[in-house]
C-alpha positions as CSV (number, residue, x, y, z in Angstrom):
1,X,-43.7,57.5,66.5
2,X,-45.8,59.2,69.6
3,X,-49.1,58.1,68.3
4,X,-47.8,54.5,68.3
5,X,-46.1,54.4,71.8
6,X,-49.2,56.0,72.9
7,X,-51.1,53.3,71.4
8,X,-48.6,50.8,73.1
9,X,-48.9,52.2,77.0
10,X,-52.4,52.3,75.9
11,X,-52.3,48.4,75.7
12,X,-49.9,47.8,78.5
13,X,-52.5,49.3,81.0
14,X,-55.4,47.9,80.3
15,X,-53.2,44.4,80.3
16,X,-52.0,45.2,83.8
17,X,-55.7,45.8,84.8
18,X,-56.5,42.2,83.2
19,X,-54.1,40.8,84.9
20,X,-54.6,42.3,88.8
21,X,-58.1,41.3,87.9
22,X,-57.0,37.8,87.1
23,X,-54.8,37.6,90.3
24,X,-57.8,38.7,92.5
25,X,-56.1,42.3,93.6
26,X,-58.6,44.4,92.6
27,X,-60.4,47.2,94.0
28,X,-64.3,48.2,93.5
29,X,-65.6,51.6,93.5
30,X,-69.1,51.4,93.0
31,X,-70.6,55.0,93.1
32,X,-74.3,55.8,94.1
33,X,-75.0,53.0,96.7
34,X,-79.2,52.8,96.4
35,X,-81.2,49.7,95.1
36,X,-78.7,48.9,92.2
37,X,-75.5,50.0,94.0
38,X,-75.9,48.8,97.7
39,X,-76.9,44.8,96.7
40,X,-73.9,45.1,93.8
41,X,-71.4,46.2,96.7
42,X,-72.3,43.5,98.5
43,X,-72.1,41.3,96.1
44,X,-68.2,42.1,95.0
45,X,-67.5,42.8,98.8
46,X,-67.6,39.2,98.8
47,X,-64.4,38.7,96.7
48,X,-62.8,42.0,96.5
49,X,-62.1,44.9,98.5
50,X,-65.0,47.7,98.2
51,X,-65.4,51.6,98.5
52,X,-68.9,52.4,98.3
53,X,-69.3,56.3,97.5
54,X,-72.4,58.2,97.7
55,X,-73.3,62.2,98.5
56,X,-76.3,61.1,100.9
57,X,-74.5,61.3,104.0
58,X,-76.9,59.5,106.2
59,X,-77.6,56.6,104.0
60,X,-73.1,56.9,104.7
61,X,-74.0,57.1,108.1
62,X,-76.7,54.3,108.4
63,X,-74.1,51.8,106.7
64,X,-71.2,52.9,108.9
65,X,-73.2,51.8,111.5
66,X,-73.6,48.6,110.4
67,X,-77.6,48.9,109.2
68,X,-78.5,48.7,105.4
69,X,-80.9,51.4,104.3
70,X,-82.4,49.3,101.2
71,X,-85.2,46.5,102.1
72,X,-83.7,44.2,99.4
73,X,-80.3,44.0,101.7
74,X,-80.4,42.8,105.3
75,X,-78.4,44.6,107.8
76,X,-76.5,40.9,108.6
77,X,-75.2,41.2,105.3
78,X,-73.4,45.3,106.0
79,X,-72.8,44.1,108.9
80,X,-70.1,40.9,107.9
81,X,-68.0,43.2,105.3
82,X,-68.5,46.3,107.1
83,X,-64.8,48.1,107.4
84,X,-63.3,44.1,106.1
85,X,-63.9,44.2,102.7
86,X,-66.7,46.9,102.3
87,X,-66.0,51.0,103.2
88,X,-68.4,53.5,102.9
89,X,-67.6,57.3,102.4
90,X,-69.0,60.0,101.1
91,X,-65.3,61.9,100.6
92,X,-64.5,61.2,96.8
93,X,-61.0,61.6,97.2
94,X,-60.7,57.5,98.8
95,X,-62.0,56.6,94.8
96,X,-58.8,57.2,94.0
97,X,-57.5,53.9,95.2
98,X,-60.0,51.7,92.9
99,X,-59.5,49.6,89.6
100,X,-62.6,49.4,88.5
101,X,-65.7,52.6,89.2
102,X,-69.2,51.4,88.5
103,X,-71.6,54.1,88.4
104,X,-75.0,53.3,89.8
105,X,-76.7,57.0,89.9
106,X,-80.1,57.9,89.2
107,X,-81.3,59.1,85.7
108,X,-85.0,60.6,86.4
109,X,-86.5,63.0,83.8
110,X,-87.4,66.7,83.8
111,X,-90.4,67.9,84.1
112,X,-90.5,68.4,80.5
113,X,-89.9,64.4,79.5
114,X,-86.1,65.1,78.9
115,X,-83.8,63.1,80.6
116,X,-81.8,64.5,83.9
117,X,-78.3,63.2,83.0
118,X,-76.9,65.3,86.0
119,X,-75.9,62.6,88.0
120,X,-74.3,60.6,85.6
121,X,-72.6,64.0,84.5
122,X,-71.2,64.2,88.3
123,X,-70.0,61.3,88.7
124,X,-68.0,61.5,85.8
125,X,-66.3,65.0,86.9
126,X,-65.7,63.1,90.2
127,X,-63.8,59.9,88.7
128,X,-62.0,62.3,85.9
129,X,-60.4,64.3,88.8
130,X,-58.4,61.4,90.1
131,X,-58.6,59.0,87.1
132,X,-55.3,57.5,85.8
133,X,-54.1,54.5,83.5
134,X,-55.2,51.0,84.6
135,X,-58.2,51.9,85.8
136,X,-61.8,51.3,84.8
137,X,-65.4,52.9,84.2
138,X,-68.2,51.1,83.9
139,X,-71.9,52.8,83.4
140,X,-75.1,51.0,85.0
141,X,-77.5,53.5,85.1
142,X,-80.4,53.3,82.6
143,X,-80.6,55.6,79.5
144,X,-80.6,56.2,76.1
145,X,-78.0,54.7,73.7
146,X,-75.2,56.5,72.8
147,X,-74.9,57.8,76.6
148,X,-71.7,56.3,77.2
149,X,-69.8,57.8,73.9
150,X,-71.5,61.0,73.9
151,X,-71.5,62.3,77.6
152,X,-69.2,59.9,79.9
153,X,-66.3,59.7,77.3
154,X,-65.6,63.4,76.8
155,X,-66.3,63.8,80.8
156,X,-63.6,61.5,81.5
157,X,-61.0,62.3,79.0
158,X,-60.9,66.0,80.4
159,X,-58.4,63.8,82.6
160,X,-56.1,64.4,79.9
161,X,-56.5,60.3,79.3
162,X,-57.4,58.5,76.3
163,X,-60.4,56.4,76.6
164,X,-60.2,52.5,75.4
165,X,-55.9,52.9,75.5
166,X,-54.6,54.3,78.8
167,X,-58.5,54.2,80.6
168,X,-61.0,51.7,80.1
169,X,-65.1,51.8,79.2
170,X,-67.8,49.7,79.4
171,X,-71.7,49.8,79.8
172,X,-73.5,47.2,81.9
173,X,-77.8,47.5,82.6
174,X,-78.4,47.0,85.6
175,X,-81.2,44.4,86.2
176,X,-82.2,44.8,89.8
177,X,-85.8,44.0,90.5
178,X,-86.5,45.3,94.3
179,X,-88.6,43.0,95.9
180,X,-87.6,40.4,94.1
181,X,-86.2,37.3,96.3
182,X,-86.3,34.7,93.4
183,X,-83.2,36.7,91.5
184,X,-80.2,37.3,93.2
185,X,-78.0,39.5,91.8
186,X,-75.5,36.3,90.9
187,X,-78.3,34.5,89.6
188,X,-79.3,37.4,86.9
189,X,-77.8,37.2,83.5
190,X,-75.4,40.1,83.0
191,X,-74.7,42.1,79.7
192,X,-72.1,44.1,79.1
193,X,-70.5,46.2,76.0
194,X,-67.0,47.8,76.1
195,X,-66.1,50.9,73.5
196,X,-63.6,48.1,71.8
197,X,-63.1,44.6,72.2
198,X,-60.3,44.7,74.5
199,X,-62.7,46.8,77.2
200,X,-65.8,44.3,76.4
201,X,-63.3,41.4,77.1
202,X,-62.4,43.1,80.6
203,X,-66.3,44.1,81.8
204,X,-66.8,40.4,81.3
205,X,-64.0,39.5,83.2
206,X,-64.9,41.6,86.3
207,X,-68.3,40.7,85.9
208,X,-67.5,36.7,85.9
209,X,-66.4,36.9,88.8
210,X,-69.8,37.6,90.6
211,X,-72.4,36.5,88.2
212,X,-73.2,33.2,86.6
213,X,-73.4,34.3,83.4
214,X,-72.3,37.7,81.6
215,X,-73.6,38.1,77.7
216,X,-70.5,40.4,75.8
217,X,-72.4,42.4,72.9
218,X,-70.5,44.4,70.7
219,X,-70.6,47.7,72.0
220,X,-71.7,50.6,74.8
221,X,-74.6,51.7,72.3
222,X,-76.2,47.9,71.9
223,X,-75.8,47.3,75.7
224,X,-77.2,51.0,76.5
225,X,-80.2,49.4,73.6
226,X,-80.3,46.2,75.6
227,X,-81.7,48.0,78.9
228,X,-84.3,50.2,76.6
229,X,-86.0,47.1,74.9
230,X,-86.6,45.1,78.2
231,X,-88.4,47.5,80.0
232,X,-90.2,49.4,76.7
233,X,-91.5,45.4,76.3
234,X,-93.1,46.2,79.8
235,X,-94.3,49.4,79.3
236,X,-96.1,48.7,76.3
237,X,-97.5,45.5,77.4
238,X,-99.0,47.0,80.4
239,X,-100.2,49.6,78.7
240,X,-102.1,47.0,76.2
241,X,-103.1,45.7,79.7
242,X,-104.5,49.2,81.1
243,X,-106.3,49.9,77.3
244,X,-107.9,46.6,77.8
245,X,-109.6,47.0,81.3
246,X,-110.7,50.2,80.0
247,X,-112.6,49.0,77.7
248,X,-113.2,45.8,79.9
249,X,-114.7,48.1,82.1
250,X,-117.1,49.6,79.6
251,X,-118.2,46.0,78.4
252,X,-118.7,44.6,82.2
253,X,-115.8,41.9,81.6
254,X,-113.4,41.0,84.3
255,X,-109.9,42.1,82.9
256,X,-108.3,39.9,85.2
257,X,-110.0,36.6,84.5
258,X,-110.1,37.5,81.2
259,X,-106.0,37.4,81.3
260,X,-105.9,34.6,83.9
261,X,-107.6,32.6,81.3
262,X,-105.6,33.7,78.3
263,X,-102.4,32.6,80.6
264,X,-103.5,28.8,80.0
265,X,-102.1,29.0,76.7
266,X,-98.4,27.5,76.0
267,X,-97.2,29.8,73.6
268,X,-97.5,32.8,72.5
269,X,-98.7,34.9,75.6
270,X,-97.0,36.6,78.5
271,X,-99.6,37.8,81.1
272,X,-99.6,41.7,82.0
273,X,-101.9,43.1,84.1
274,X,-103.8,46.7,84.6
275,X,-103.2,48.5,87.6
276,X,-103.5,52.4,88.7
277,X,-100.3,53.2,86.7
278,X,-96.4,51.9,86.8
279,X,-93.7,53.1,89.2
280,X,-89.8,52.5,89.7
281,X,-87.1,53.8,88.3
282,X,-87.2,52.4,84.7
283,X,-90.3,51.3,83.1
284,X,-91.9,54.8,83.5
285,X,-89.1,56.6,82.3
286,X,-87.2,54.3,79.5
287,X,-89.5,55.0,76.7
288,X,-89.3,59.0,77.0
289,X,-85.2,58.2,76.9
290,X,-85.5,55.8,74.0
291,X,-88.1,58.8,72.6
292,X,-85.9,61.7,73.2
293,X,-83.4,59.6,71.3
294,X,-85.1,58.4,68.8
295,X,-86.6,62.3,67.9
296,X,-82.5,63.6,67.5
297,X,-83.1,61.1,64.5
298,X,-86.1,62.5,62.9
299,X,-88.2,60.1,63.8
300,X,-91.1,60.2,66.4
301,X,-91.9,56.7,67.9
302,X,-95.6,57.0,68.4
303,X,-96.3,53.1,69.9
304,X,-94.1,54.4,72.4
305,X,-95.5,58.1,73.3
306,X,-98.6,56.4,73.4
307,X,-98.1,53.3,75.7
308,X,-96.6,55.6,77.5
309,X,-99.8,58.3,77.6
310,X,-102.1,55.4,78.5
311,X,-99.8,54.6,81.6
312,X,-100.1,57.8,82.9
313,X,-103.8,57.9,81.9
314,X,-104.7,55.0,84.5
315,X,-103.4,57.7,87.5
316,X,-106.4,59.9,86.4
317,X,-109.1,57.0,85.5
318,X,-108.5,56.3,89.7
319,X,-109.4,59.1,90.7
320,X,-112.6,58.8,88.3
321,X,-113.5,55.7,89.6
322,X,-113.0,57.0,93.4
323,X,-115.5,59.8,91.9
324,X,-117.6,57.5,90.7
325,X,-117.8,55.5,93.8
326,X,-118.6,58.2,96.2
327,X,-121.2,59.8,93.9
328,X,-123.4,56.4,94.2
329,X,-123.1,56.3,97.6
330,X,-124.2,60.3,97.6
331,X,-120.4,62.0,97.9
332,X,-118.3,64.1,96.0
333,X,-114.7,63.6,96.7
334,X,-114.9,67.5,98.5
335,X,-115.2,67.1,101.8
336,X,-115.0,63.5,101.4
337,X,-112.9,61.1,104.3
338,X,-110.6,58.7,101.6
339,X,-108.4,56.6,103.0
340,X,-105.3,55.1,100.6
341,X,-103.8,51.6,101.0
342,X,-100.7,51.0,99.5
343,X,-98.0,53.9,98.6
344,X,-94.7,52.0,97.2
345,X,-95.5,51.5,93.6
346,X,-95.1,47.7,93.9
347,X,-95.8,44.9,96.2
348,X,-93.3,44.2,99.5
349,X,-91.4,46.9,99.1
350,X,-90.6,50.5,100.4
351,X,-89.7,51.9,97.5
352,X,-91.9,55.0,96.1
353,X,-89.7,56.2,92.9
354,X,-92.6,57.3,90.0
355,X,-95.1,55.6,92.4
356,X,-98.5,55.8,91.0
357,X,-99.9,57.1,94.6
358,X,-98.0,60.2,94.5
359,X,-100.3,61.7,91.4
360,X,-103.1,60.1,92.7
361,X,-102.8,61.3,96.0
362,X,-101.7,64.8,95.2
363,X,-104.9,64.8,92.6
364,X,-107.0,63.9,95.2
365,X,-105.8,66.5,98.0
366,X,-106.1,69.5,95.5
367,X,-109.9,68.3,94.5
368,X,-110.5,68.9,98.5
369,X,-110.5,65.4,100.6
370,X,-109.1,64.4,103.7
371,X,-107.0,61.5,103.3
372,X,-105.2,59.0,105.4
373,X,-102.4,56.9,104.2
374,X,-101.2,53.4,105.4
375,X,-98.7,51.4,103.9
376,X,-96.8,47.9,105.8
377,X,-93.3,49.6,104.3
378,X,-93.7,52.9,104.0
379,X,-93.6,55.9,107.0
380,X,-93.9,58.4,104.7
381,X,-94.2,59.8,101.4
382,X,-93.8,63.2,99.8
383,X,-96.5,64.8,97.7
384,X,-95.5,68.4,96.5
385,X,-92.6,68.6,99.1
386,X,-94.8,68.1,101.8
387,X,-94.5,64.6,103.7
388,X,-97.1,63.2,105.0
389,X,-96.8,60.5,107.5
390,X,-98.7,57.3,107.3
391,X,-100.9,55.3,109.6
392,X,-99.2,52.5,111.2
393,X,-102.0,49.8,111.3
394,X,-105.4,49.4,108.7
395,X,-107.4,49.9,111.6
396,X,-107.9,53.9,112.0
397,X,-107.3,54.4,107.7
398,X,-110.3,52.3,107.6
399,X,-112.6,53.7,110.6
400,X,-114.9,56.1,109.7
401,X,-113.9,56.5,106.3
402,X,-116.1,57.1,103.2
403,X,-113.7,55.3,100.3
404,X,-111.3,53.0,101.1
405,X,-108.9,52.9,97.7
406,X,-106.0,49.9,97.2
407,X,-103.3,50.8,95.0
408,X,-100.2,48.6,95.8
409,X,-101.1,44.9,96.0
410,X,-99.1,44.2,99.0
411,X,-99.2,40.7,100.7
412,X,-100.5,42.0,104.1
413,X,-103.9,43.5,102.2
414,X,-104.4,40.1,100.0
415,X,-104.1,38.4,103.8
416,X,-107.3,37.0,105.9
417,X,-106.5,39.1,108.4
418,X,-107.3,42.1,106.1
419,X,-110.3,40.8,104.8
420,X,-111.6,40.2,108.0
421,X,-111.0,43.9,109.1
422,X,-112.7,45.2,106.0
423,X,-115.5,43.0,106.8
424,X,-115.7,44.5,110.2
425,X,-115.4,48.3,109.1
426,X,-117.8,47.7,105.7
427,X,-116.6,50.8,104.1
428,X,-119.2,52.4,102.4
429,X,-117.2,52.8,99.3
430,X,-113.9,50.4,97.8
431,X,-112.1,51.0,95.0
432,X,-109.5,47.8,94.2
433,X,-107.2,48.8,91.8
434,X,-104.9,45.4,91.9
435,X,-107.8,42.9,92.0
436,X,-107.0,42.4,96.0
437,X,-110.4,41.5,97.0
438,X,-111.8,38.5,94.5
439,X,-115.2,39.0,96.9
440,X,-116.9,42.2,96.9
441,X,-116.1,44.1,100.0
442,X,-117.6,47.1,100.8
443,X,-121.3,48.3,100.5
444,X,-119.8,49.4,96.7
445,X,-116.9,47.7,95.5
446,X,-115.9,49.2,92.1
447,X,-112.9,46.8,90.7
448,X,-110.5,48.7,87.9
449,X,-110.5,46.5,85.7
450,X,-114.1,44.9,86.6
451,X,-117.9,45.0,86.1
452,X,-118.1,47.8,88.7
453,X,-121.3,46.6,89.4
454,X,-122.7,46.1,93.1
């Protein structure tokens, strides 16, 4: 008899929530406000009443003052909802007010290639200390399946509340690309999976409201799987990509016309491209979490390990090819002036998560040169705790310098402006790792990827 009425509140909340949902008096908690959280606020901000929590109390501070501290988000945009519809706070305790929490924290991996779960892990202590009935968890942050049933459940239900009756769960991937102004966040197919039906049902509910279209799958563990296979697709692609140019390389074939060319076909082919190593917060780190997983199974997922090894490889075969480089034009990277172009690990961005520089860069400082750093979106970056500041035009990277090396293939270095100031410095030495320059520049220009012959 108390099992069923427990089964029967169970049901009553989670109705109530569908229906405040339905009548459009709802509140959002979206906690961890970074490249997935911030644009995702703003997004619901638009219909619903938002509380944006985060520990970083000067990204807090920044937004309180109106100003966005992600690229991807103007500060016009804070500055519309800002204290109408949108509140940011780093005090937990004004959570408790919200319908819905949808945790957008980090998941970066130990030193050791096992995944750091720790902010998932708080923000689950922090919901489960004011959670009650009729209210909602939903999991964005990338990592392996079986995340949601294994860790965030048990968290939660130290409430004293049973999951999927009186509290309800769902996982949702995020899918934000930073940089990327073609796919807005409404625009972007959603996919969600509750722990039951009923919880699936209500994710795609919430989500509908926001987003064009929402995809329900049938549980946490094939959503959680959902996020793995898209960006594993990228890793091991690239990595294909990377093998390639090394042996490219070796053969004196260009990598990139060789792809360029293959791209003509209709079918069958999706162009990837080499590059000095992948950054961000997925695509480097996914295939350790679907590996880490896949080993508590007994099975070791070698394609994976491996694309993975041959990404990481790339960060190592720069810093050959800057070898290479200086030792035909009589250096050895000792002693040697390098200047580095490009620190965010993609193009137009600020962002230097798992940014292939960082590796490079400290590699390069503990073989003995003298670097200087210049990047159009990024002030600073830090390599081994230290920051180091960056140069805030081309012009003094590139004077008097003995290598100049491109790593991020941002617009401003593909421009005619740049071209024409590497024409007037000459560096003795270039080293293109994103096929910038498709003329030699430089007195030698060694192209990863290339002929590397000049």
């Amino acid at each position: 008899m108390k099992s069923s009425s427990i089964e029967s509140n169970g049901r009553d909340s989670l109705e109530q929530l569908k229906t405040k949902l339905q009548q459009g008096d709802t509140i959002i908690g979206i906690i961890g406000l970074g490249y997935v959280g911030l644009p995702l606020a703003v997004e619901f901000a638009k219909k619903f009443k938002v509380i944006g929590f985060d520990v970083d109390r000067h990204a807090i501070s920044t937004l309180d003052s109106g100003r966005s501290h992600i690229l991807d988000v103007p500060d016009k945009d804070i500055a519309d909802i800002l204290n109408i519809s949108f509140f940011p706070t780093y005090e937990p305790e004004k959570l408790s007010e919200c319908d819905f929490f949808i945790i957008c924290v980090p998941t970066p991996l130990r030193r050791d290639k096992i995944p750091d779960l720790s902010y998932i892990v708080s923000s689950c202590r922090t919901i489960s200390s004011i959670l009650r009935n009729e209210q909602f968890v939903i999991l964005e942050s990338t990592t392996y399946p079986g995340t949601t049933e294994e860790v965030v459940i048990p968290l939660l239900e130290e409430s004293g509340l049973k999951a999927g009756k009186e509290f309800g769960v769902a996982y949702s991937p995020e899918r934000i690309d930073p940089g990327n102004k073609d796919h807005p966040v409404r625009e972007v197919p959603k996919v969600v999976g509750g722990i039951n039906k009923e919880c699936g049902i209500i994710a795609e509910s919430l989500y509908e409201t926001i987003i064009e279209s929402v995809i329900r799958v049938s549980d946490t563990k094939t959503a959680e799987s959902v996020k793995m296979v898209e960006n594993i697709f990228r890793n091991v692609n690239i990595a294909l990509a990377n093998e390639m140019a090394l042996i490219f390389e070796r053969m004196g074939i260009n990598t990139w016309e060789v792809i360029d060319a293959a791209s003509t076909k209709p079918y069958g082919f999706m162009p990837f491209y080499p590059g000095p190593g992948i950054g961000g917060h997925c695509i480097p780190l996914d295939p350790y979490y679907m590996s880490y997983k896949a080993k508590k199974y007994g099975l070791i997922p070698r394609f994976i390990e491996n694309s993975g090894e041959i990404n990481e490889f790339m960060q190592m075969h720069v810093v050959n090819l800057v070898e290479q480089g200086l030792n035909k034009s009589g250096r050895t990277i000792r002693g040697s002036k390098i200047s580095i172009f490009g620190l965010a690990y993609k193009k137009n961005i600020n962002d230097t998560r798992e940014s292939p520089s960082i590796p490079i860069i400290a590699e390069l400082l503990r073989t003995g040169a003298e670097l200087q750093l210049h990047d159009p979106f990024v002030r600073s970056i830090d390599i081994n705790s230290t920051m180091i500041t960056a140069n805030k035009s081309m012009q003094e990277p590139l004077s008097g310098t003995d290598c100049a090396l491109f790593l991020t293939d941002h617009d401003l270095y593909r421009s005619q402006e740049s071209l024409d100031m590497m024409k007037k410095f000459n560096p003795p030495v270039v080293i293109d790792c994103k096929n910038i320059f498709r003329e030699n520049v430089g007195r030698i220009y060694i192209g990863l990827g290339k002929a590397n012959n000049k």
